[in-house]
VOPAGU-2260 file (C-alpha; in pm, 1 decimal, decimal comma):
REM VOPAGU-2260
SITE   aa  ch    i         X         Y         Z
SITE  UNK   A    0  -13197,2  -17834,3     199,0
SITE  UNK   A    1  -12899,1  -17948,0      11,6
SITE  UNK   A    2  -12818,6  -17998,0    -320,1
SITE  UNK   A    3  -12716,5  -18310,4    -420,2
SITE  UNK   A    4  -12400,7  -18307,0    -665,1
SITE  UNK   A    5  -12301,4  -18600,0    -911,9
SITE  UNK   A    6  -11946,4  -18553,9    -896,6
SITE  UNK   A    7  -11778,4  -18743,6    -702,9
SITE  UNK   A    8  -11516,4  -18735,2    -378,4
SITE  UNK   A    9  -11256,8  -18929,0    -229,0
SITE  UNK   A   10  -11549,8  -18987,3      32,8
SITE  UNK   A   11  -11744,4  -19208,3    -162,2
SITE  UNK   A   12  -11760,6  -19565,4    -300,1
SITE  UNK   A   13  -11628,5  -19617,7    -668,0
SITE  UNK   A   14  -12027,5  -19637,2    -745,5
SITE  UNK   A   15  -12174,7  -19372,1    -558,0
SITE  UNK   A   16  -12301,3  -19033,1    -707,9
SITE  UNK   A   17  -12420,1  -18927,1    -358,8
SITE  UNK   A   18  -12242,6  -18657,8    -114,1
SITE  UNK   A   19  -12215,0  -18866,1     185,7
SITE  UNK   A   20  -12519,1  -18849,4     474,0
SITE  UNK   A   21  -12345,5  -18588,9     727,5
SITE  UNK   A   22  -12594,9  -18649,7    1019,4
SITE  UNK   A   23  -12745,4  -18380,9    1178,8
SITE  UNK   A   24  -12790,9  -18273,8    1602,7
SITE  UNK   A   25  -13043,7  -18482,9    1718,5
SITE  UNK   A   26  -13387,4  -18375,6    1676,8
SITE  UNK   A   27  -13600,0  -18529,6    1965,1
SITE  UNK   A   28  -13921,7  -18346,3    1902,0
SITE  UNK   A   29  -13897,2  -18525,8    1513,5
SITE  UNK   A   30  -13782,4  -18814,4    1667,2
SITE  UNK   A   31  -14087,6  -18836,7    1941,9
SITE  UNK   A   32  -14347,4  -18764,3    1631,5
SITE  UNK   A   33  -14229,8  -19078,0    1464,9
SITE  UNK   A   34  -14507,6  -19329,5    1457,4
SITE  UNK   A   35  -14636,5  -19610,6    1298,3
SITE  UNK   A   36  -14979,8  -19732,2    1214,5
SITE  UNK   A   37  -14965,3  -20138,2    1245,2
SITE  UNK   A   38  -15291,9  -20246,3    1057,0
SITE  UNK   A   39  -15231,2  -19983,6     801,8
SITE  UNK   A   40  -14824,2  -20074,3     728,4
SITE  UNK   A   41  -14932,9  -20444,2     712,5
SITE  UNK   A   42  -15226,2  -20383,3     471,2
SITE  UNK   A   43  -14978,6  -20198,0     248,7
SITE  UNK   A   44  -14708,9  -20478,4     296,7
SITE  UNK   A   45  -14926,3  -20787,4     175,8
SITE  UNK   A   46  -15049,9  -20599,9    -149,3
SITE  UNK   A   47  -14700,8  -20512,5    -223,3
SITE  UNK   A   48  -14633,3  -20859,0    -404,9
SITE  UNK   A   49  -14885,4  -20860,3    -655,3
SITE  UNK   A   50  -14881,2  -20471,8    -718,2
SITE  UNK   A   51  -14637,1  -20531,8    -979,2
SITE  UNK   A   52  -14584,9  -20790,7   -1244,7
SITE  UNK   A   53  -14243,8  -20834,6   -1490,8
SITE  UNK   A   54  -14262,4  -21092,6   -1707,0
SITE  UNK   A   55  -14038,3  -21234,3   -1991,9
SITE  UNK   A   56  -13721,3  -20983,2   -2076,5
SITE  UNK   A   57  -13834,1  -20769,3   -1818,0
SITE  UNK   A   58  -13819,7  -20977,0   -1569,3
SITE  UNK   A   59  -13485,8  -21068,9   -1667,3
SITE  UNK   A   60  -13366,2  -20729,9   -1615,6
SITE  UNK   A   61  -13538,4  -20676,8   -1308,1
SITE  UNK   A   62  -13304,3  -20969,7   -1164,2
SITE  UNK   A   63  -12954,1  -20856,6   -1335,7
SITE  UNK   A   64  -13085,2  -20535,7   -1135,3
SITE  UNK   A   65  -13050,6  -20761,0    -797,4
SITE  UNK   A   66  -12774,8  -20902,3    -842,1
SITE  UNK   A   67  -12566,9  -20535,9    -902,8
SITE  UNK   A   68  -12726,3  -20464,6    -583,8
SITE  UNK   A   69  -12657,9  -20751,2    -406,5
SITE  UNK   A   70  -12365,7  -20767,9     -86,2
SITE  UNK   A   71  -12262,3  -21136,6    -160,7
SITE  UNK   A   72  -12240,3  -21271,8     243,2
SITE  UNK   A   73  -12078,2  -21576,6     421,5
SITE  UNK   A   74  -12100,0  -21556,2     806,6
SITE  UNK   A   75  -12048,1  -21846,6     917,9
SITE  UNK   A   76  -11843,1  -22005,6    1174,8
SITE  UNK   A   77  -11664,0  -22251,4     933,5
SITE  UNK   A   78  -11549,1  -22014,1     696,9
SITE  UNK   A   79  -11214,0  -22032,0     547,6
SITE  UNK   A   80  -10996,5  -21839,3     306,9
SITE  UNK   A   81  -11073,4  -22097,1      38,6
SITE  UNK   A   82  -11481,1  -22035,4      73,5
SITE  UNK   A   83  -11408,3  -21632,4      94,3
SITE  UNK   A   84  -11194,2  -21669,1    -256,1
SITE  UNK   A   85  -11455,5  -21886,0    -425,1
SITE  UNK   A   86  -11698,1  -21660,8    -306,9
SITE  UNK   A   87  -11496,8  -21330,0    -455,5
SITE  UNK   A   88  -11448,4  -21534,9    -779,6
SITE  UNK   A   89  -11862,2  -21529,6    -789,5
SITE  UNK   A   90  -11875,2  -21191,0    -715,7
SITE  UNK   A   91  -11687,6  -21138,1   -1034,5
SITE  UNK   A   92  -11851,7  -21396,1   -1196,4
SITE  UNK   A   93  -12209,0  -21377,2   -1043,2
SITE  UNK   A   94  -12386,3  -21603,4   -1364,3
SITE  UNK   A   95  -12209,4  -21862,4   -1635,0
SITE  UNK   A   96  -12084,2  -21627,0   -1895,7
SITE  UNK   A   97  -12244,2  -21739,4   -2160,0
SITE  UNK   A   98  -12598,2  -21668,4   -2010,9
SITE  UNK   A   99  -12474,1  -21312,5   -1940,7
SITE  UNK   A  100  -12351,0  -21287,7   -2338,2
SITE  UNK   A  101  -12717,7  -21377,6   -2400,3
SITE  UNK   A  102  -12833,7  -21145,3   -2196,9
SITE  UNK   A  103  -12626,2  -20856,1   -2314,6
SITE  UNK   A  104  -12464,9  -20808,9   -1973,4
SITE  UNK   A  105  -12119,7  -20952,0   -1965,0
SITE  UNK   A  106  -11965,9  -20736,1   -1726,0
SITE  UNK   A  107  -12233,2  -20744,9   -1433,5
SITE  UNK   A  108  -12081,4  -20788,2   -1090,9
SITE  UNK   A  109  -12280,3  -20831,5    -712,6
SITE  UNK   A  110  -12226,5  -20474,0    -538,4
SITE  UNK   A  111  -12036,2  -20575,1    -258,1
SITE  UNK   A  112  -11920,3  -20865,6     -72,5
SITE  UNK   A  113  -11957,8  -20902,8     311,1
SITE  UNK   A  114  -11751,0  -21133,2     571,7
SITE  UNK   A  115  -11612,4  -21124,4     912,4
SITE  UNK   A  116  -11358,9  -20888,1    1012,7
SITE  UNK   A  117  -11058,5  -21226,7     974,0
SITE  UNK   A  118  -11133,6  -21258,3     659,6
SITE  UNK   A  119  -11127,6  -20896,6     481,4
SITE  UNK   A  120  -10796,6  -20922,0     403,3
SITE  UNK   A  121  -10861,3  -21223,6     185,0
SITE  UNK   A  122  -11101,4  -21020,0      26,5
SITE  UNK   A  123  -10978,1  -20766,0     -66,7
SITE  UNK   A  124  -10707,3  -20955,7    -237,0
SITE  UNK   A  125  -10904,8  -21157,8    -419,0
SITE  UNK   A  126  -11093,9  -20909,3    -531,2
SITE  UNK   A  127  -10808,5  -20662,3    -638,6
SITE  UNK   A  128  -10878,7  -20475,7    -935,1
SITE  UNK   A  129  -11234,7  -20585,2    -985,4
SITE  UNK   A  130  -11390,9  -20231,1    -823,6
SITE  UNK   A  131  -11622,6  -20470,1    -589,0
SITE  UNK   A  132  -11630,9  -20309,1    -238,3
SITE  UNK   A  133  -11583,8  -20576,4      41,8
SITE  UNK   A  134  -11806,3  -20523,1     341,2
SITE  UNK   A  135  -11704,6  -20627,5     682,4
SITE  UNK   A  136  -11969,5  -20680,7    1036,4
SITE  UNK   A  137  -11825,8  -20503,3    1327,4
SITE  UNK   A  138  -11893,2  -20424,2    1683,3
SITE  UNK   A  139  -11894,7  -20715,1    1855,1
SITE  UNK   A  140  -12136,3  -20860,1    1540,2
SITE  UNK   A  141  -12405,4  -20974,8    1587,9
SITE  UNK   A  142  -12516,5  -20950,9    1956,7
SITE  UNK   A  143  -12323,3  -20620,9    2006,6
SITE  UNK   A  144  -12256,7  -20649,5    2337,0
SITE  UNK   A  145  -11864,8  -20662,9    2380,3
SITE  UNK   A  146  -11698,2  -20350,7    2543,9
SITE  UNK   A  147  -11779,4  -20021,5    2336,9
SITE  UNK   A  148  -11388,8  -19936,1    2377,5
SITE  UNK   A  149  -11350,5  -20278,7    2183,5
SITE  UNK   A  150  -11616,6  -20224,1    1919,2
SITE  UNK   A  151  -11527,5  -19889,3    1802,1
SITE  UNK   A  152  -11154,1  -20039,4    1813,5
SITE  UNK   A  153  -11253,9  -20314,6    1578,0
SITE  UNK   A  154  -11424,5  -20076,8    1359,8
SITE  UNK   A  155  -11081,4  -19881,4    1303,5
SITE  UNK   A  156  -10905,1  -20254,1    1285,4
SITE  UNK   A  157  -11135,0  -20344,1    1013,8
SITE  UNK   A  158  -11072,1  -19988,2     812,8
SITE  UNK   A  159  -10715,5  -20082,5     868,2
SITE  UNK   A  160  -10711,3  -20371,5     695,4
SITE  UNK   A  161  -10926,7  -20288,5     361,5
SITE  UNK   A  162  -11314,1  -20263,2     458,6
SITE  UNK   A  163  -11443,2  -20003,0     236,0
SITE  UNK   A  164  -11760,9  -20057,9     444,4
SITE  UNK   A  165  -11883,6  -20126,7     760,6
SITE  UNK   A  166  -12178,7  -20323,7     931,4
SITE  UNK   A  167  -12252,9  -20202,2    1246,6
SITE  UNK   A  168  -12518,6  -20363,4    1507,9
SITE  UNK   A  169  -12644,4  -20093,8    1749,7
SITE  UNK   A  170  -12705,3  -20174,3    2139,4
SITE  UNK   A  171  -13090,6  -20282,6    2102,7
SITE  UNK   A  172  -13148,4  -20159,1    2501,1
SITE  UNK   A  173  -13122,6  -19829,1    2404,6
SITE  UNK   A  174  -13395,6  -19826,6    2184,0
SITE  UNK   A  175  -13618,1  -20055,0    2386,9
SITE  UNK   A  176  -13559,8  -19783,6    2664,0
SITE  UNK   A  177  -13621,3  -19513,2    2471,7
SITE  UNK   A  178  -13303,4  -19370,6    2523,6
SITE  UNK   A  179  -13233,2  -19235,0    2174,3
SITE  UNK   A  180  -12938,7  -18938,0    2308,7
SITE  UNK   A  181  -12716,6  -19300,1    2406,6
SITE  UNK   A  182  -12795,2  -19481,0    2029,3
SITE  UNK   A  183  -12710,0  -19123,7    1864,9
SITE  UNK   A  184  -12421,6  -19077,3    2087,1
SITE  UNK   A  185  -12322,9  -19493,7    1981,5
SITE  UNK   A  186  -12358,4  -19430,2    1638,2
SITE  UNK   A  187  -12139,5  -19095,2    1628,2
SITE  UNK   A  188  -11862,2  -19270,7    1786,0
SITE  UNK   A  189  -11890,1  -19548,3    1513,4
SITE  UNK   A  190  -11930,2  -19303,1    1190,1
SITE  UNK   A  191  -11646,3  -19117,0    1339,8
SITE  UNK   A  192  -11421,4  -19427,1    1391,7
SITE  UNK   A  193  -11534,8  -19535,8     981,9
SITE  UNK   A  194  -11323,3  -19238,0     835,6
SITE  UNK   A  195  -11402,5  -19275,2     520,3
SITE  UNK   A  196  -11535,1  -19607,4     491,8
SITE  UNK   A  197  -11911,4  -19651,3     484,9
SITE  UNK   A  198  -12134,9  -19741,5     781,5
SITE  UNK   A  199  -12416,1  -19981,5     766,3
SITE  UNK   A  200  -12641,2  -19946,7    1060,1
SITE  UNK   A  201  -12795,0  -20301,4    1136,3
SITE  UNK   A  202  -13095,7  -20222,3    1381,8
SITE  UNK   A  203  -13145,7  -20578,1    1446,1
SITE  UNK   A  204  -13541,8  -20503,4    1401,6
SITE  UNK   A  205  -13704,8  -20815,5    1539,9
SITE  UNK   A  206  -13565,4  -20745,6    1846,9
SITE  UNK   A  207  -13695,9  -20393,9    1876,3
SITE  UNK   A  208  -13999,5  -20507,5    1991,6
SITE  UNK   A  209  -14260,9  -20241,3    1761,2
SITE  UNK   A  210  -14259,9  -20092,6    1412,2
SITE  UNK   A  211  -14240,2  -19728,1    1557,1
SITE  UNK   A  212  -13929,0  -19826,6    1737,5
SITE  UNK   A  213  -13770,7  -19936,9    1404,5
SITE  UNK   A  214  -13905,1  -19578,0    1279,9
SITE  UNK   A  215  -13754,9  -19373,9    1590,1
SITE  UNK   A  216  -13438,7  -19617,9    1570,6
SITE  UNK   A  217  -13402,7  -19512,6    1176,0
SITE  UNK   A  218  -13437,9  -19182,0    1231,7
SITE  UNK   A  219  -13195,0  -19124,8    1480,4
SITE  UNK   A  220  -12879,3  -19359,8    1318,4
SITE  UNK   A  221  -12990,8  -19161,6     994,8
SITE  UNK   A  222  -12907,9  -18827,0    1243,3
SITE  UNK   A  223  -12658,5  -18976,2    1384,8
SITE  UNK   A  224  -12442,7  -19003,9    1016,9
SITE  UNK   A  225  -12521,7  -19345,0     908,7
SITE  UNK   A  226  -12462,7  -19396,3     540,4
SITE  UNK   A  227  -12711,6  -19752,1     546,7
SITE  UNK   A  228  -12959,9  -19863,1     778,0
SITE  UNK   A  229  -12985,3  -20210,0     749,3
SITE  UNK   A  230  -13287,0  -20449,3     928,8
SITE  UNK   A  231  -13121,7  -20712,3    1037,8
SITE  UNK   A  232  -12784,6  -20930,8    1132,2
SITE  UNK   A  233  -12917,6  -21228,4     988,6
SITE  UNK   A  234  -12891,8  -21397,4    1287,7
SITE  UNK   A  235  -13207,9  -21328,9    1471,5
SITE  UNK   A  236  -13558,1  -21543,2    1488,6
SITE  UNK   A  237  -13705,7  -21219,8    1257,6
SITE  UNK   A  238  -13457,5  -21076,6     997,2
SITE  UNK   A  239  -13593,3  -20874,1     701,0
SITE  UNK   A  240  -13980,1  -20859,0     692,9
SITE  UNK   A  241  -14173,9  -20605,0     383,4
SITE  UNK   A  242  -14391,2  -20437,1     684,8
SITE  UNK   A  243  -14062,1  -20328,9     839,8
SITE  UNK   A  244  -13851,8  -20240,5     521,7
SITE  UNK   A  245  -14193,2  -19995,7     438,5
SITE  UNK   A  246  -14141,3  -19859,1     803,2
SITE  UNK   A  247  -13751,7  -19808,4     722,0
SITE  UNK   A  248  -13751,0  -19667,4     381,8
SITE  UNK   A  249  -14018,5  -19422,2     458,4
SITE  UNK   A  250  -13783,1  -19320,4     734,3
SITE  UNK   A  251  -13548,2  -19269,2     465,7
SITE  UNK   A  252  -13742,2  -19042,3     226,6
SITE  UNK   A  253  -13851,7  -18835,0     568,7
SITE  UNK   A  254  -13490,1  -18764,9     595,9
SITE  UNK   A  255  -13430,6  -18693,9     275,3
SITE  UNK   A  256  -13705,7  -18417,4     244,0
SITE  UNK   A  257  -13577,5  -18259,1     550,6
SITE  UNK   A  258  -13240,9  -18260,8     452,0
SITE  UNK   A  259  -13147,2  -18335,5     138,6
SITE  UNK   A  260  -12944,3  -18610,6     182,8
SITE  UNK   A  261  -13036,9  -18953,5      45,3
SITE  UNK   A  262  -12903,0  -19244,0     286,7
SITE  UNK   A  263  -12901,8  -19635,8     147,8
SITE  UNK   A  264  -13148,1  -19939,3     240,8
SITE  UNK   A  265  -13057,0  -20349,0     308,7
SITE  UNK   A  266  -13239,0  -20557,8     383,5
SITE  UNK   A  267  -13101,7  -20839,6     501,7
SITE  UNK   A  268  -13239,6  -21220,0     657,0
SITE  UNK   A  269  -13455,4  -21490,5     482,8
SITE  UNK   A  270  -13445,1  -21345,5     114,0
SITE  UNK   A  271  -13362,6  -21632,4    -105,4
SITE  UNK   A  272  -13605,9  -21621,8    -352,0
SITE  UNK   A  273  -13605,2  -21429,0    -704,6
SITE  UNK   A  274  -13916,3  -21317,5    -666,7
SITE  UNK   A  275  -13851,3  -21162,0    -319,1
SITE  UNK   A  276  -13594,7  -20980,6    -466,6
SITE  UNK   A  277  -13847,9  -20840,3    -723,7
SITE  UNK   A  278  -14072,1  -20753,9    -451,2
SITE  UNK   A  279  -13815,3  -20551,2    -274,6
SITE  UNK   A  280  -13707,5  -20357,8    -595,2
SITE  UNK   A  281  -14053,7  -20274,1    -667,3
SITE  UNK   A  282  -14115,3  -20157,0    -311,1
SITE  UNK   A  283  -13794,5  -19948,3    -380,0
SITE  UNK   A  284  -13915,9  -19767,8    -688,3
SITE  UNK   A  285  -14295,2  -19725,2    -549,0
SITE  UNK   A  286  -14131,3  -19564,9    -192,6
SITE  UNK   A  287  -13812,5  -19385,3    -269,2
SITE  UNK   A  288  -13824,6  -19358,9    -682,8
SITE  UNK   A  289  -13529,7  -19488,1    -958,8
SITE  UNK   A  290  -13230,8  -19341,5    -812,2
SITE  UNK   A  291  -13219,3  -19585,9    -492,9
SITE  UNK   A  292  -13256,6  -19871,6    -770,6
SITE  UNK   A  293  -12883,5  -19806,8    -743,3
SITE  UNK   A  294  -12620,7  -20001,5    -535,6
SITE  UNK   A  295  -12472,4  -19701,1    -393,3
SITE  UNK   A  296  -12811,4  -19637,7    -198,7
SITE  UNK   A  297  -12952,2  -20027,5    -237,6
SITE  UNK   A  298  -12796,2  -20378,5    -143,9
SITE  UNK   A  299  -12958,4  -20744,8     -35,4
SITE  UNK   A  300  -12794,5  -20890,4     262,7
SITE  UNK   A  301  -12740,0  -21281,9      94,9
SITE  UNK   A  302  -12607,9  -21572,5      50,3
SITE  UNK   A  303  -12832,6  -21780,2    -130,3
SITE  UNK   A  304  -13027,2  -21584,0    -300,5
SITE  UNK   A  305  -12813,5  -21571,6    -586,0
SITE  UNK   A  306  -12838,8  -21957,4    -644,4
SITE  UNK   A  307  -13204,4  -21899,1    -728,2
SITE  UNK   A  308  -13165,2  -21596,3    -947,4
SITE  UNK   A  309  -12899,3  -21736,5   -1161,7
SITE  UNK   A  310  -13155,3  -22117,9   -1237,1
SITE  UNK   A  311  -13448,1  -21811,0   -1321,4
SITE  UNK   A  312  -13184,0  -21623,9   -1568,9
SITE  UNK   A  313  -13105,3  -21951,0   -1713,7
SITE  UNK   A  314  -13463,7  -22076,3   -1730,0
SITE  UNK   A  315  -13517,7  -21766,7   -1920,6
SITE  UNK   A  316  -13242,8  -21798,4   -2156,1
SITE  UNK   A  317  -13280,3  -22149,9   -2235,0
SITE  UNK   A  318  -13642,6  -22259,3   -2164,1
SITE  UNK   A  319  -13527,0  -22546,0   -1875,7
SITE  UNK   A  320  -13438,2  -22483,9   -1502,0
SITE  UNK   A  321  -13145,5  -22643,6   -1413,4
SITE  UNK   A  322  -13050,4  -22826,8   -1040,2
SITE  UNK   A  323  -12987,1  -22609,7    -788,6
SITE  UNK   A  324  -12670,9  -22794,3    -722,2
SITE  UNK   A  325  -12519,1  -22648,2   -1018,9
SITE  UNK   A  326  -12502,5  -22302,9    -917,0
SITE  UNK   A  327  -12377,7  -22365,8    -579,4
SITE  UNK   A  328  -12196,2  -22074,1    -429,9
SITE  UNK   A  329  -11908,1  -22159,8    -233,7
């Protein structure tokens, strides 16, 4: 097994304390052993809400906590350079200042923000000295079905122009056919055309069809080098669902106990509520422990979810909720 090291390399994000996931050859016999018990998964799922309760300051922190971990997202087909900016500007500035005095965190930032591969330039200037890593969705994002000559090419296009990470969307077919030596082949080809930018691997999970394909399909990006494995473009009828993040982030601490390496979680899809985001942390620290309470390991795929978080933080400060027009994002 190896031994994780806190120092860190030119390999790494300007948060991360992790040596980067190498991958591995692909194991099929671990791989084939995957499974997943439905009833059970979903049982654990639906008690995972009221398992734990934060109230008062504590929920408070719990939520700053979310919003260091969150990849701040506009994917739309209307955006323009002036939304991306405004957006960066909240990324800086995720909650009114004053409420952040209050709360004795004046310097909190979200832990990355994400946009299409036109608009990375824009954000990485805006966001120029501020640390915050700027994301980009690749491979023919988010059906992945252009050329694979073109998606690895866009991959190195994005690197090119200043994504310090990439989100990747694997070819769904191959893990509906059970042809996992063609998704760890795919997701070589992408780590490899990352350099030394991170790779999120989106496995689009409702369209995988079962919970042990999500498991198999973790597993083998996780071989395969992936630095994230992320549920879901955002863009399908099923994005980010508890039942499958338990599937994916016990995936994750598999992987880890075999070897050593500790490889990030996003979920990403239809989490807009505060209290989801609580939910999520707490499923964090009951499945993988503290250190993947960090956004180096953790991030939310959102756009609106910050809206909400910032009327709680302000309801907590001051006693009132406020309109949700007020904190409007872009």
């Amino acid at each position: 097994m190896h031994s994780p090291t806190t120092t860190p390399t030119d390999h790494q994000l300007p948060q991360a304390i992790e040596p980067r996931n190498p991958g591995m050859e692909l194991d099929l016999d671990w791989v084939r052993r995957a499974q997943a018990n439905t009833s059970a998964i979903e049982r654990r799922a639906k008690s995972l809400p009221g398992r734990r309760s934060v109230k008062k300051d504590y929920q408070a922190a719990w939520l700053l906590k979310a919003i260091t971990c969150m990849d701040l997202t506009t994917l739309s087909g209307d955006d323009t350079e002036g939304r991306v900016r405004r957006l960066c500007a909240k990324a800086r500035q995720p909650v009114r200042a004053e409420l952040l005095e209050q709360l004795g965190m004046p310097d909190i930032t979200t832990g990355a923000i994400c946009v299409y591969h036109d608009m990375i330039s824009t954000a990485v200037d805006a966001l120029d000295g501020s640390g915050i890593p700027v994301a980009a969705v690749s491979t023919g994002f988010p059906a992945g079905l252009s050329p694979f000559h073109l998606r690895v090419e866009e991959i190195r296009e994005g690197v090119k122009a200043g994504a310090d990470e990439i989100d990747i969307v694997i070819t769904r077919r191959h893990v509906l056919q059970g042809n996992w030596q063609a998704l760890y082949d795919e997701m070589r080809a992408f780590r490899e055309a990352c350099g030394d930018a991170h790779v999120k691997a989106i496995l689009a999970t409702g369209e995988l069809g079962t919970l042990r394909n999500v498991a198999r399909a973790s597993l083998v990006c996780m071989m395969a080098g992936a630095d994230f494995i992320k549920t879901s473009t955002g863009k399908e009828s099923v994005n980010a669902t508890l039942p499958v993040s338990l599937v994916m982030v016990r995936a994750i601490r598999d992987y880890y106990d075999r070897t050593g390496y500790r490889v990030g979680y996003k979920p990403a899809g239809g989490i807009s509520k505060a209290k989801d985001a609580v939910t999520y942390l707490s499923l964090m620290k009951d499945e993988l422990g503290d250190r993947w309470l960090q956004p180096d390991l953790f991030r939310f795929g959102a756009s609106s979810l910050l809206g909400d978080i910032e009327r709680q933080l302000e309801h907590h400060v001051t006693g009132a909720y406020s309109a949700t027009y007020r904190h409007a994002l872009a």
